[in-house]
PQR file with spaces between the fields and no chain letter, atoms N, CA, C, O and H, PARSE charges and radii, in Angstrom:
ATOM       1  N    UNK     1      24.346    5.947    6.818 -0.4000 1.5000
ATOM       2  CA   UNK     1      23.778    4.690    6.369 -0.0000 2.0000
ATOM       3  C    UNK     1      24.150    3.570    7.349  0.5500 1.7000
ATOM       4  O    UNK     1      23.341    2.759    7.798 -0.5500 1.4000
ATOM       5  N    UNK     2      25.597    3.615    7.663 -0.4000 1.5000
ATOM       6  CA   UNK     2      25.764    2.400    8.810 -0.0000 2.0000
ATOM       7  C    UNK     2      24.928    2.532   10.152  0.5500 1.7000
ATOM       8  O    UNK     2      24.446    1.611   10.810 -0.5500 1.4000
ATOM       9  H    UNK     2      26.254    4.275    7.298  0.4000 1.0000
ATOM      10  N    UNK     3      24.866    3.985   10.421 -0.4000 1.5000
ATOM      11  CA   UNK     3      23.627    3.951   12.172 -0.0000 2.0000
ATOM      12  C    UNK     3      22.551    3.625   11.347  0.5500 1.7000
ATOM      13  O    UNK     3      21.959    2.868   12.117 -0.5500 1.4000
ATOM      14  H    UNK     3      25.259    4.734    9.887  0.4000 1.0000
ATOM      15  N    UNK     4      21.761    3.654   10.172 -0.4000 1.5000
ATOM      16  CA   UNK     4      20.548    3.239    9.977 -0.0000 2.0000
ATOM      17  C    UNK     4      20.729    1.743    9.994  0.5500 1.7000
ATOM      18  O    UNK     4      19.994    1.195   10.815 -0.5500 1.4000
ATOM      19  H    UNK     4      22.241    4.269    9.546  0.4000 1.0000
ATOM      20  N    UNK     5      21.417    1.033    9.390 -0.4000 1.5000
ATOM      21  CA   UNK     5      21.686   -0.022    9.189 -0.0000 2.0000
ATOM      22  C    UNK     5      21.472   -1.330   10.445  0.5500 1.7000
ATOM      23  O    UNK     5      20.969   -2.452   10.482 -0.5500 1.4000
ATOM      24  H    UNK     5      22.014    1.478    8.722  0.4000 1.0000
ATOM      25  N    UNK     6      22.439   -0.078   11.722 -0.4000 1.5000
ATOM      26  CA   UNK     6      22.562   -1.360   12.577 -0.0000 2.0000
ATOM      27  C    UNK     6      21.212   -0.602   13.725  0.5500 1.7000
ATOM      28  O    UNK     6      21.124   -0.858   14.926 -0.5500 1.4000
ATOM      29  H    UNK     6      22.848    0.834   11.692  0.4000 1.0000
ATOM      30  N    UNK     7      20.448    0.179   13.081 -0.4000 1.5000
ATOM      31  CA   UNK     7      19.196    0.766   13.791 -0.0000 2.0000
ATOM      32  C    UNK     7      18.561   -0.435   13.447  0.5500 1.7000
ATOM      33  O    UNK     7      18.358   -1.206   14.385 -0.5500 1.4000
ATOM      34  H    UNK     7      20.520    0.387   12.106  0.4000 1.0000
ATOM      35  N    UNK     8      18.315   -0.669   12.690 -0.4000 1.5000
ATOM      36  CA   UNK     8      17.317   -1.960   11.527 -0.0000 2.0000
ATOM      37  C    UNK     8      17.659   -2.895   12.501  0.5500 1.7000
ATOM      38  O    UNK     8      16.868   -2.869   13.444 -0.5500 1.4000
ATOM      39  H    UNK     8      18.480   -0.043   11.928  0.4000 1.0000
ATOM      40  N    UNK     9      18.812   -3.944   12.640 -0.4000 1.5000
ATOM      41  CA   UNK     9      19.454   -4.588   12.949 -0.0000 2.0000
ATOM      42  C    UNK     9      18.873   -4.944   14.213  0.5500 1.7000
ATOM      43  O    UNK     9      18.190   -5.931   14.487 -0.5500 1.4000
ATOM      44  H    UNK     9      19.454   -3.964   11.875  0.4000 1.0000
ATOM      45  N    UNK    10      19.440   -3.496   15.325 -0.4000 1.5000
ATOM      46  CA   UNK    10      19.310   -3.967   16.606 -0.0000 2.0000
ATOM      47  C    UNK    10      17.205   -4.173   16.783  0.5500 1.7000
ATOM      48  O    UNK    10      16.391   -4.478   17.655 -0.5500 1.4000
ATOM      49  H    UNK    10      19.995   -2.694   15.103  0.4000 1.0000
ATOM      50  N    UNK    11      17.212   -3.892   15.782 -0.4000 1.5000
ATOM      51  CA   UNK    11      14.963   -3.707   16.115 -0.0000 2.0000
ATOM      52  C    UNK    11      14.457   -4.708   15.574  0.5500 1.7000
ATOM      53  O    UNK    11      13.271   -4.998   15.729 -0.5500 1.4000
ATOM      54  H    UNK    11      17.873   -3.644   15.074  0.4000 1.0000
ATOM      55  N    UNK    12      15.262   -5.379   14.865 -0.4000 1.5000
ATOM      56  CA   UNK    12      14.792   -6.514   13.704 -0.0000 2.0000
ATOM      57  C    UNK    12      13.573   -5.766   12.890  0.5500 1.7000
ATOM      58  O    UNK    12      12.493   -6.298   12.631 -0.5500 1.4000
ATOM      59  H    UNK    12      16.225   -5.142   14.739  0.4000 1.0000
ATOM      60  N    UNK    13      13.996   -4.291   12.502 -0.4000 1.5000
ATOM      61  CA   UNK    13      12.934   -4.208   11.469 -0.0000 2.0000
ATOM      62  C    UNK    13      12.803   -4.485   10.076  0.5500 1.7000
ATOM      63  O    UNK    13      12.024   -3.746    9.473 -0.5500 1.4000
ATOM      64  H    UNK    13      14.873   -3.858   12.712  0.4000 1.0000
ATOM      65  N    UNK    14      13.296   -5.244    9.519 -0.4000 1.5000
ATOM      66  CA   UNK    14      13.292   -6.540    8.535 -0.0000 2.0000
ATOM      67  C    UNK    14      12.677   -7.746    8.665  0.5500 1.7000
ATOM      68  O    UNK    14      12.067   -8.227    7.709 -0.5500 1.4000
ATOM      69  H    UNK    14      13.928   -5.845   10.008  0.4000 1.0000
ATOM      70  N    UNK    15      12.761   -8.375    9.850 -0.4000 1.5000
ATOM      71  CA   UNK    15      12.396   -9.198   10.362 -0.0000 2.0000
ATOM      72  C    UNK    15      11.267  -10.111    9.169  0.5500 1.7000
ATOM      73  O    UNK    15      11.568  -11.049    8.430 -0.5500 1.4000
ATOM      74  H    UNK    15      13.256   -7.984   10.626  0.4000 1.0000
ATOM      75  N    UNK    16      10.192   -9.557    9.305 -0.4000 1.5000
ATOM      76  CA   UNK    16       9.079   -9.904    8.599 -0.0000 2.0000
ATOM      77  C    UNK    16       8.818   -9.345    7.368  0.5500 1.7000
ATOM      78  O    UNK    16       7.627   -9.451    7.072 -0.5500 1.4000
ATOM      79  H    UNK    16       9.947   -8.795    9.905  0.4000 1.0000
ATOM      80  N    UNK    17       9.461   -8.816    6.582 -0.4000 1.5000
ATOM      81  CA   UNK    17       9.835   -7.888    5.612 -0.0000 2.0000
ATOM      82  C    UNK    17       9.457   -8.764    4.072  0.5500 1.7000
ATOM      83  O    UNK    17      10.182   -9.759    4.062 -0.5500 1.4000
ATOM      84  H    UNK    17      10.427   -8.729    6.822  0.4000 1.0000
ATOM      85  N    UNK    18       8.769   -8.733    3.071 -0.4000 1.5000
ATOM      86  CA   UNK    18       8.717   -9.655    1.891 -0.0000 2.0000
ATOM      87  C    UNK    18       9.239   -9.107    1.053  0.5500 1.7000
ATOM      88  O    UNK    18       9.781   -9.763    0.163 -0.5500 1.4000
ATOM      89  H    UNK    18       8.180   -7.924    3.079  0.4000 1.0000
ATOM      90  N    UNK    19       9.265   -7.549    1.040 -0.4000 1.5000
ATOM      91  CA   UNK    19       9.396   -6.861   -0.532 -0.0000 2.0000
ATOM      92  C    UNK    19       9.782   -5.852   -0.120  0.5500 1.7000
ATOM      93  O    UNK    19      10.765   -5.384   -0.695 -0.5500 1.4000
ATOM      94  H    UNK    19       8.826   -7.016    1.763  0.4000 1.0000
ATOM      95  N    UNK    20       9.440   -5.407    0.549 -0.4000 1.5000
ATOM      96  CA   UNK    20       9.589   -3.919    1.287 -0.0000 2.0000
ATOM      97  C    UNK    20      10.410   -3.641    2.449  0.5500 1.7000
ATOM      98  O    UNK    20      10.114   -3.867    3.623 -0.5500 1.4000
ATOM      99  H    UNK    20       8.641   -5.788    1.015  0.4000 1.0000
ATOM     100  N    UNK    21      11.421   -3.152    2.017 -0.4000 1.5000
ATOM     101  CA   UNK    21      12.389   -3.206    3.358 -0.0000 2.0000
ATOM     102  C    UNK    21      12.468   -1.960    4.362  0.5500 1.7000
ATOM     103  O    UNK    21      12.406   -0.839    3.859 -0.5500 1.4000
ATOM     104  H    UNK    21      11.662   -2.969    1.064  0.4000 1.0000
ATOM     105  N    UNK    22      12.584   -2.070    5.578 -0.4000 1.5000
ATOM     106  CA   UNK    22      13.480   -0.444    6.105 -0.0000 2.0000
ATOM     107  C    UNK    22      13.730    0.645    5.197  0.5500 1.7000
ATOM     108  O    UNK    22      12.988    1.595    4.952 -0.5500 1.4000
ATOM     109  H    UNK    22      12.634   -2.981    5.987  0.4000 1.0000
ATOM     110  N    UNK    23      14.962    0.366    4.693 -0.4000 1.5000
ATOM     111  CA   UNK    23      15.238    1.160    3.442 -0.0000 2.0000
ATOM     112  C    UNK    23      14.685    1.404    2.430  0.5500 1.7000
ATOM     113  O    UNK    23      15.215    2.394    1.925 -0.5500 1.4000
ATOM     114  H    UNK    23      15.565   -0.406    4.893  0.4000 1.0000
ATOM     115  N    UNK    24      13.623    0.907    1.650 -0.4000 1.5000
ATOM     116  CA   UNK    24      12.766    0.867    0.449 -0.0000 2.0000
ATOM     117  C    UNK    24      12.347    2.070    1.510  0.5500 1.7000
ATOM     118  O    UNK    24      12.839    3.179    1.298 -0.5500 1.4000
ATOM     119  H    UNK    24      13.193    0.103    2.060  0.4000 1.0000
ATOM     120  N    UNK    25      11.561    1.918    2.514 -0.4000 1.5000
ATOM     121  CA   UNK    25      10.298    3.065    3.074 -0.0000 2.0000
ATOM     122  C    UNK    25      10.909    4.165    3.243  0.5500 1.7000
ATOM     123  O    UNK    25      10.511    5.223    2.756 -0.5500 1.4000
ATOM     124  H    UNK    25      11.162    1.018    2.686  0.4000 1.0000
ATOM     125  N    UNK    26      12.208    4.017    4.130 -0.4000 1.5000
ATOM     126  CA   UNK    26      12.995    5.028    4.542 -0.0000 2.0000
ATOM     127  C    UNK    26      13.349    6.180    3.238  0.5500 1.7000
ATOM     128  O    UNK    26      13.159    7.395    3.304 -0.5500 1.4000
ATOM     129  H    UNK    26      12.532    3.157    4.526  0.4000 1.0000
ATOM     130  N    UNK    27      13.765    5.616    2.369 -0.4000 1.5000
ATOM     131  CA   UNK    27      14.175    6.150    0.966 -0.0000 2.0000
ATOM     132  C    UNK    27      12.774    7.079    0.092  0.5500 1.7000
ATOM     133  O    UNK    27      12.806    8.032   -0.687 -0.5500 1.4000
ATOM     134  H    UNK    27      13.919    4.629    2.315  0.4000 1.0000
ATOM     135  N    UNK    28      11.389    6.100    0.785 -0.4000 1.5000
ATOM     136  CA   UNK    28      10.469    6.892   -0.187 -0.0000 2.0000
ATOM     137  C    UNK    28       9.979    7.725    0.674  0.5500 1.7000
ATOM     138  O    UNK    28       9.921    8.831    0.136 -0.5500 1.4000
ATOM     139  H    UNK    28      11.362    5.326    1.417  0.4000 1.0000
ATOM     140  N    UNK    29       9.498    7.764    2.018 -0.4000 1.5000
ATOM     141  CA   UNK    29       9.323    8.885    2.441 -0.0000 2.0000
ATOM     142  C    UNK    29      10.237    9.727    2.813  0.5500 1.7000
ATOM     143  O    UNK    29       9.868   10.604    3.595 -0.5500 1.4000
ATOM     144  H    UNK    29       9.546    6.866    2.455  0.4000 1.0000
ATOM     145  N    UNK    30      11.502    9.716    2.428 -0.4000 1.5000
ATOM     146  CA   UNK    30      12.606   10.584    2.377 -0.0000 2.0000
ATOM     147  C    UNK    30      12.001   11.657    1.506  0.5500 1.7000
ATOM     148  O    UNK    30      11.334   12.680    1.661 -0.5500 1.4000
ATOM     149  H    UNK    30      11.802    9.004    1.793  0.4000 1.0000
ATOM     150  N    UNK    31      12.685   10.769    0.244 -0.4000 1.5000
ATOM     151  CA   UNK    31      11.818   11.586   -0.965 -0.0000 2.0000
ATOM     152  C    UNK    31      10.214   12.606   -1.054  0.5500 1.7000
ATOM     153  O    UNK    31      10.008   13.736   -1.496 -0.5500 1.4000
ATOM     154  H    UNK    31      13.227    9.938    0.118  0.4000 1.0000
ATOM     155  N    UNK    32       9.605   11.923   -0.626 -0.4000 1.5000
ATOM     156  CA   UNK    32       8.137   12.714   -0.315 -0.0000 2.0000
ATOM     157  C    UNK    32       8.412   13.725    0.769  0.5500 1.7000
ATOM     158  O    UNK    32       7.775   14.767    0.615 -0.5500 1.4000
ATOM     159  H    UNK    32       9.773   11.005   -0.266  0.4000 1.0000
ATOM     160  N    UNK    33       9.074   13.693    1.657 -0.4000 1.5000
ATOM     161  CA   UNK    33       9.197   15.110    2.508 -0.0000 2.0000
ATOM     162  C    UNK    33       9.808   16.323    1.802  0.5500 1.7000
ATOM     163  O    UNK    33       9.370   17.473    1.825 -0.5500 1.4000
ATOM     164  H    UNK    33       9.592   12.847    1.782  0.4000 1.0000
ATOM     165  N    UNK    34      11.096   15.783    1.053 -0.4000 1.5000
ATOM     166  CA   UNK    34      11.775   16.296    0.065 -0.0000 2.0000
ATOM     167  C    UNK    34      11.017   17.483   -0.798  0.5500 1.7000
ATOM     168  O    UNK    34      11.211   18.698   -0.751 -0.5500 1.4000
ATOM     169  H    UNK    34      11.452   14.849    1.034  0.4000 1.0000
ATOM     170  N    UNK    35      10.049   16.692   -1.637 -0.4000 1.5000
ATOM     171  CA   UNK    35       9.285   17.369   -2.661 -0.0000 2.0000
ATOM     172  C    UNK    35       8.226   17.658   -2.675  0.5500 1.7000
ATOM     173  O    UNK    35       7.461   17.994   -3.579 -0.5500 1.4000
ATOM     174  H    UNK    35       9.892   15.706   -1.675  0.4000 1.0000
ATOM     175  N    UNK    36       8.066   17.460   -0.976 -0.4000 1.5000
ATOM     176  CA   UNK    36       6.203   18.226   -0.585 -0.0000 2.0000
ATOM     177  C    UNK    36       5.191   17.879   -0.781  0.5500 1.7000
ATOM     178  O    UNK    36       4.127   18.497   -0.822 -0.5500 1.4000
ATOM     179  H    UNK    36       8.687   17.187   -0.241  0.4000 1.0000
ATOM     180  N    UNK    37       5.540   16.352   -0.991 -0.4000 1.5000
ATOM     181  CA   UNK    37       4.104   15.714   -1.599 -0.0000 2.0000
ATOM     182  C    UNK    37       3.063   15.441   -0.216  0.5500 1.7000
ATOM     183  O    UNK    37       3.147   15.125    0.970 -0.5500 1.4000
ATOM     184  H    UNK    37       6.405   15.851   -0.958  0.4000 1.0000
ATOM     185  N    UNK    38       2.132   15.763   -1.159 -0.4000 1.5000
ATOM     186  CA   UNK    38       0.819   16.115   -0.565 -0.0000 2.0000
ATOM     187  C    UNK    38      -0.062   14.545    0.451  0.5500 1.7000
ATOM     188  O    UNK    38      -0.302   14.266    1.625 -0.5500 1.4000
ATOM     189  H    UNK    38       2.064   16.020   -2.123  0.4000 1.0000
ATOM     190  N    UNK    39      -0.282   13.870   -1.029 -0.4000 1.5000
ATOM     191  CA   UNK    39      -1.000   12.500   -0.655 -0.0000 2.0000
ATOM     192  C    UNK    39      -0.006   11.077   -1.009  0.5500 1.7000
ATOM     193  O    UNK    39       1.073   11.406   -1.501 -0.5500 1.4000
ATOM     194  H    UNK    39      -0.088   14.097   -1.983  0.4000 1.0000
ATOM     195  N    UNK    40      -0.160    9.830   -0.870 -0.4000 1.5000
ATOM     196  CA   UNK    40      -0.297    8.980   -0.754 -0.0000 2.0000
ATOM     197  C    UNK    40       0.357    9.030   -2.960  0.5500 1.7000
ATOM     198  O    UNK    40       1.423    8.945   -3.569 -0.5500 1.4000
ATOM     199  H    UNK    40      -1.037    9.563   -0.471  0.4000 1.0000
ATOM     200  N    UNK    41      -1.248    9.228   -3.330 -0.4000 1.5000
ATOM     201  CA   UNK    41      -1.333    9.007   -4.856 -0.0000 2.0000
ATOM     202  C    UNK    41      -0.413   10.082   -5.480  0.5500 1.7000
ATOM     203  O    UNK    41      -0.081   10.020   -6.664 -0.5500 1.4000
ATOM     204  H    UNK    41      -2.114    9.297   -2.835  0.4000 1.0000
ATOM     205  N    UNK    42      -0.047   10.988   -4.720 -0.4000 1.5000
ATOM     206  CA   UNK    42       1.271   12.253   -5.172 -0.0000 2.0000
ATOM     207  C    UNK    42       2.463   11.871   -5.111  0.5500 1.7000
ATOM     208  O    UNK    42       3.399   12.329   -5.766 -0.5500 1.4000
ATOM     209  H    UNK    42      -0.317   11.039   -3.758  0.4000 1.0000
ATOM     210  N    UNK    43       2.514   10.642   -3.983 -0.4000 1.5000
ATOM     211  CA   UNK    43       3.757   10.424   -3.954 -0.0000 2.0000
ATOM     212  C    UNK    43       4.011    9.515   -4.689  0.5500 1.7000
ATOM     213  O    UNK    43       5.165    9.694   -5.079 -0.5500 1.4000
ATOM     214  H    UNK    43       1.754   10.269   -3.451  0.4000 1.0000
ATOM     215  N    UNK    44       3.429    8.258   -5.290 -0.4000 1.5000
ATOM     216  CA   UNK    44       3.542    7.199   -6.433 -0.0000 2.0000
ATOM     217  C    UNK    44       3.273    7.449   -7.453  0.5500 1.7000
ATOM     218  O    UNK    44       3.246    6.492   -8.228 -0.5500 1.4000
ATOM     219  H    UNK    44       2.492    8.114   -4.972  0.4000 1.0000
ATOM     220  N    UNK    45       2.837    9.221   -8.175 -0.4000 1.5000
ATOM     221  CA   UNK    45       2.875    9.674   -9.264 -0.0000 2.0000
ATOM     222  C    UNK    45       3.797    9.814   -9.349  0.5500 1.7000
ATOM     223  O    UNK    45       4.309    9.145  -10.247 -0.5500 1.4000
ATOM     224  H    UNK    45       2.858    9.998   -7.546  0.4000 1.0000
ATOM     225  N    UNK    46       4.825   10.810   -8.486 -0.4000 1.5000
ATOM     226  CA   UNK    46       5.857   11.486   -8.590 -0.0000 2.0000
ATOM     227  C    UNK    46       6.901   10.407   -8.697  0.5500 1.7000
ATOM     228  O    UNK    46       7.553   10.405   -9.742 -0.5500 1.4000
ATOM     229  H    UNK    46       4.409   11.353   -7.757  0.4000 1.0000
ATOM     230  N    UNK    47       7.123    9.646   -7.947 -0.4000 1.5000
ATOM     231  CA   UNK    47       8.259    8.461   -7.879 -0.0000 2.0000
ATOM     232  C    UNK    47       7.911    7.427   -9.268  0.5500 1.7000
ATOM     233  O    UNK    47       8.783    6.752   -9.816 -0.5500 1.4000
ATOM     234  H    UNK    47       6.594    9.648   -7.099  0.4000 1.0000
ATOM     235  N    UNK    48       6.968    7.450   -9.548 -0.4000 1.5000
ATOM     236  CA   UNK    48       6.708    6.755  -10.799 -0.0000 2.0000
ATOM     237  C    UNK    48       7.266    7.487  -12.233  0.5500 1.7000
ATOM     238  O    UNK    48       7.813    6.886  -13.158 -0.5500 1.4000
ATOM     239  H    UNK    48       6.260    7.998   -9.103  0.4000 1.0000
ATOM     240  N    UNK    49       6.997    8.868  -12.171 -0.4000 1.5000
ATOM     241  CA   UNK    49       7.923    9.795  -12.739 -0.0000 2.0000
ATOM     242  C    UNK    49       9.162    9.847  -13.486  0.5500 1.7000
ATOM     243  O    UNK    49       9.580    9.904  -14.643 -0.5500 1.4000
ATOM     244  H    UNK    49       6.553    9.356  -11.420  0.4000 1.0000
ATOM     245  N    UNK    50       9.725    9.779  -11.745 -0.4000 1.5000
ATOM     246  CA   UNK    50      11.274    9.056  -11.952 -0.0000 2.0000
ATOM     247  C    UNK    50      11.497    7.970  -11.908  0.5500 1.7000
ATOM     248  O    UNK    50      12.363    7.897  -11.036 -0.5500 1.4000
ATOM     249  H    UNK    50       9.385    9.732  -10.806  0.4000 1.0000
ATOM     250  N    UNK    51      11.310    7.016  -12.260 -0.4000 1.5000
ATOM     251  CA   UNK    51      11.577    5.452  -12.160 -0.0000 2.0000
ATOM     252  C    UNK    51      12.621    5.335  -12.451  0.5500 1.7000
ATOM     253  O    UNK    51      13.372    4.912  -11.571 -0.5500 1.4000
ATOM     254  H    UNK    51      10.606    7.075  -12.969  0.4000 1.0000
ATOM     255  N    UNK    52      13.229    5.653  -13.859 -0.4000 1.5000
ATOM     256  CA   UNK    52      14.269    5.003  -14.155 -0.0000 2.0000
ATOM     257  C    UNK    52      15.734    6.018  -13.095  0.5500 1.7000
ATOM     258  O    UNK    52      16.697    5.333  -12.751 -0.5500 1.4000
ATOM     259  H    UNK    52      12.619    5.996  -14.573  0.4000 1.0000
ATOM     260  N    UNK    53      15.734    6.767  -12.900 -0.4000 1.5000
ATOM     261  CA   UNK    53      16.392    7.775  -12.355 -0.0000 2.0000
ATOM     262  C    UNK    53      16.804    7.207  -10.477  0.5500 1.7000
ATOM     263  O    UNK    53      17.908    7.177   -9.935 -0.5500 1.4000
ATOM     264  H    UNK    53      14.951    7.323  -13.180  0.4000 1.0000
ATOM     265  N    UNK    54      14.943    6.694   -9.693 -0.4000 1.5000
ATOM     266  CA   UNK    54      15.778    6.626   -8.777 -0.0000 2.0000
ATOM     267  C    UNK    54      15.906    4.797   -9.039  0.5500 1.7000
ATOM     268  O    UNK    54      16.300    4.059   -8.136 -0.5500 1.4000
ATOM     269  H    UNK    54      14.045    6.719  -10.133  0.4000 1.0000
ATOM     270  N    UNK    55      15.696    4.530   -9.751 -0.4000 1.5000
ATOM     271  CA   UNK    55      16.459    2.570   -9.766 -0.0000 2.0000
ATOM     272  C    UNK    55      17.485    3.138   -9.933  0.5500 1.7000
ATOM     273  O    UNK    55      18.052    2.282   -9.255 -0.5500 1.4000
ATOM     274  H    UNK    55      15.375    5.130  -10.485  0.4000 1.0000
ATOM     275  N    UNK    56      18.137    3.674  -10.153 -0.4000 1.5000
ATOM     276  CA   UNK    56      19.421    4.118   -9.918 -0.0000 2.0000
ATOM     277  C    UNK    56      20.548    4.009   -8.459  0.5500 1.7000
ATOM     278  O    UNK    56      21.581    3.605   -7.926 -0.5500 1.4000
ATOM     279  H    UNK    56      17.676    4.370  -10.704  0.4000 1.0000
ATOM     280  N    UNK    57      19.513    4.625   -8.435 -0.4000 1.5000
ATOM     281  CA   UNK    57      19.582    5.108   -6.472 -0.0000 2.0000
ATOM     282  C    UNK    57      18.960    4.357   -5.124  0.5500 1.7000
ATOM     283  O    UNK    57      18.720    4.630   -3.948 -0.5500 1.4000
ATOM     284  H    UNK    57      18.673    4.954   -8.868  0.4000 1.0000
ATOM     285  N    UNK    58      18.810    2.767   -6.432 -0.4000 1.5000
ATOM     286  CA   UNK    58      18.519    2.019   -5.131 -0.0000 2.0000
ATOM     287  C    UNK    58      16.672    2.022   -4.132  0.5500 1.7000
ATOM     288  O    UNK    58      16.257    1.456   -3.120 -0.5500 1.4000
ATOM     289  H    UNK    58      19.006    2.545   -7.387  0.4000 1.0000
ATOM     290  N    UNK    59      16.010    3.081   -5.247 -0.4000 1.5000
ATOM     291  CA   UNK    59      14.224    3.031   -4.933 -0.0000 2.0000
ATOM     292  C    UNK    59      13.543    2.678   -5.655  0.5500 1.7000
ATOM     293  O    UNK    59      13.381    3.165   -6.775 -0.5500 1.4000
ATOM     294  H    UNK    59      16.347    3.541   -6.069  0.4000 1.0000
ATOM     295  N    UNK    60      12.901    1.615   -5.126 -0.4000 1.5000
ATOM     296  CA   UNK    60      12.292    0.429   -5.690 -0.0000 2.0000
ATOM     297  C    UNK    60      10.454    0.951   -5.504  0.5500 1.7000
ATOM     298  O    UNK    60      10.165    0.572   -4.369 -0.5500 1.4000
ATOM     299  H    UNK    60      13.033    1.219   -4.217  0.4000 1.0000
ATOM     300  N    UNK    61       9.482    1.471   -5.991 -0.4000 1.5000
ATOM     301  CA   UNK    61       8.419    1.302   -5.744 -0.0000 2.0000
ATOM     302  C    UNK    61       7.657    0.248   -6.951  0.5500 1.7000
ATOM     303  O    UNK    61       7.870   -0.193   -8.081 -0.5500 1.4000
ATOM     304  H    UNK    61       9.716    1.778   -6.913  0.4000 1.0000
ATOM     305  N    UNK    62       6.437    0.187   -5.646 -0.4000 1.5000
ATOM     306  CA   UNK    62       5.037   -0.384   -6.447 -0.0000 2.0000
ATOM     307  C    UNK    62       4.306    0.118   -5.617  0.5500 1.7000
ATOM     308  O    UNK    62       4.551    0.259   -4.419 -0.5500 1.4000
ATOM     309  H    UNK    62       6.264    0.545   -4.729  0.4000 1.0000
ATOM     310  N    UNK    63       3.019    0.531   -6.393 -0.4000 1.5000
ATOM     311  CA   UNK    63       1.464    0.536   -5.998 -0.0000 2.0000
ATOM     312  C    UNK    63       1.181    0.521   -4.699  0.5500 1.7000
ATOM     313  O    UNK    63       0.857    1.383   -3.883 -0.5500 1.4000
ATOM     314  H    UNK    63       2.819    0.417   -7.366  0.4000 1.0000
ATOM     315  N    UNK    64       1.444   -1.101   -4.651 -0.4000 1.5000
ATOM     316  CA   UNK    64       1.255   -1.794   -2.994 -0.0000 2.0000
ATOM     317  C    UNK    64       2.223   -1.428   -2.153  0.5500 1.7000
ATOM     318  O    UNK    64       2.096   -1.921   -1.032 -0.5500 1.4000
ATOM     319  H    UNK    64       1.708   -1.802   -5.314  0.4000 1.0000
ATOM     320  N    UNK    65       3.270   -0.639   -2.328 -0.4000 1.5000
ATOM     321  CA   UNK    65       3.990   -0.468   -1.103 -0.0000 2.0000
ATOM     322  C    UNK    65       3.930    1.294   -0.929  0.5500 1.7000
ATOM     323  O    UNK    65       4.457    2.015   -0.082 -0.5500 1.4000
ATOM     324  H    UNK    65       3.373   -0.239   -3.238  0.4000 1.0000
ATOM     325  N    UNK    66       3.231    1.560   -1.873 -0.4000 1.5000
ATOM     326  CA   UNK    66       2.771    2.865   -1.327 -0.0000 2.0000
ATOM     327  C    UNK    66       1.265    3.232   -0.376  0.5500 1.7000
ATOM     328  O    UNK    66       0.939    4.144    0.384 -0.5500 1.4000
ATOM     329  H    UNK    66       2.803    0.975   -2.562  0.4000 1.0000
ATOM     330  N    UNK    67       0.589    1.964   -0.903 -0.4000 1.5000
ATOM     331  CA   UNK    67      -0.500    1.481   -0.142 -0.0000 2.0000
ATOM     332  C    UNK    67      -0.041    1.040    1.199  0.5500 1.7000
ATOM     333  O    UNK    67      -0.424    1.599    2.226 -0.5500 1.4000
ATOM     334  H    UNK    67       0.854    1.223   -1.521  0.4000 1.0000
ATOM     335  N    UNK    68       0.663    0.181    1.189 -0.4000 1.5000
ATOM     336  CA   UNK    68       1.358   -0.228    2.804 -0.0000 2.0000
ATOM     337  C    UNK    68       1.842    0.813    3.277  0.5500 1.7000
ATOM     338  O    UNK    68       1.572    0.777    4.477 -0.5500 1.4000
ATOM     339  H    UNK    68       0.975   -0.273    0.354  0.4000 1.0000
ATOM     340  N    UNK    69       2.575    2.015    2.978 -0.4000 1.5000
ATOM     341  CA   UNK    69       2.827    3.089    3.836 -0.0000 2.0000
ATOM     342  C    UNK    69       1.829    3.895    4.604  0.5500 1.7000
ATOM     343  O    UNK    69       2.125    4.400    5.687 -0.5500 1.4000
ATOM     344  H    UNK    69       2.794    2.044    2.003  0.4000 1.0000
ATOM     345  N    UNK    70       0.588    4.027    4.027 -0.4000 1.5000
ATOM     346  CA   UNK    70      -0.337    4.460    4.492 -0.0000 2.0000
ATOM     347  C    UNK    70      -1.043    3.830    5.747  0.5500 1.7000
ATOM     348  O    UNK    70      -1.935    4.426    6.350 -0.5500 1.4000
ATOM     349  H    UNK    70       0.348    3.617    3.147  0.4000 1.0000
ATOM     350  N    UNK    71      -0.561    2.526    6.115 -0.4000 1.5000
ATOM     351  CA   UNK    71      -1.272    1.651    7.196 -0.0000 2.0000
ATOM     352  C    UNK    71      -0.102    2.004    8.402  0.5500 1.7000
ATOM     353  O    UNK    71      -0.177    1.419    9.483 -0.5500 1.4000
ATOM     354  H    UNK    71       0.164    2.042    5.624  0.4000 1.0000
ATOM     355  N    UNK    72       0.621    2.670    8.226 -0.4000 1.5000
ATOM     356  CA   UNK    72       1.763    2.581    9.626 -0.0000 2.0000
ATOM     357  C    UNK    72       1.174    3.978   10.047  0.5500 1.7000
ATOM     358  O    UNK    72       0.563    4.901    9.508 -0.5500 1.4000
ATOM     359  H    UNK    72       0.681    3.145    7.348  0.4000 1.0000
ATOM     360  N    UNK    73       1.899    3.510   11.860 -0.4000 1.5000
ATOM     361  CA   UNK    73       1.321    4.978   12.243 -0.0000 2.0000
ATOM     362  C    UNK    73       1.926    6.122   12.217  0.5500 1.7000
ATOM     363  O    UNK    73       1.325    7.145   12.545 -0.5500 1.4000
ATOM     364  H    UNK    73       2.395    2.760   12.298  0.4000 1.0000
């Protein structure tokens, strides 16, 4: 977590960040490699799923930031 941390850091990938951080993305497509999800809408079923489980753990989704994952390359 600290080399991701000061990875972020030295790239300013926060920088422009509103809601959605490094870590928010990092954490959900963690998860989606994890459990083989297929699409986009597989992976905000599934994480929607668990909601209360990963707020736990610090993963925060919405809708729109599963939509924004889909626009990076």
């Amino acid at each position: 977590m600290r080399a991701f941390r000061r990875g972020v850091a030295r790239y300013e990938g926060n920088r422009y960040k509103k809601t959605f951080s490094c870590l928010d993305q990092y954490l959900c497509m963690t998860f989606a490699q994890l459990t083989h999800r297929e699409s986009l809408r597989d992976i905000e079923v599934c994480l929607r799923a668990q909601k209360d489980k990963l707020y736990h753990r610090g993963i925060r989704i919405q809708r729109s930031n599963v939509f924004w994952l889909s626009t990076l390359p």
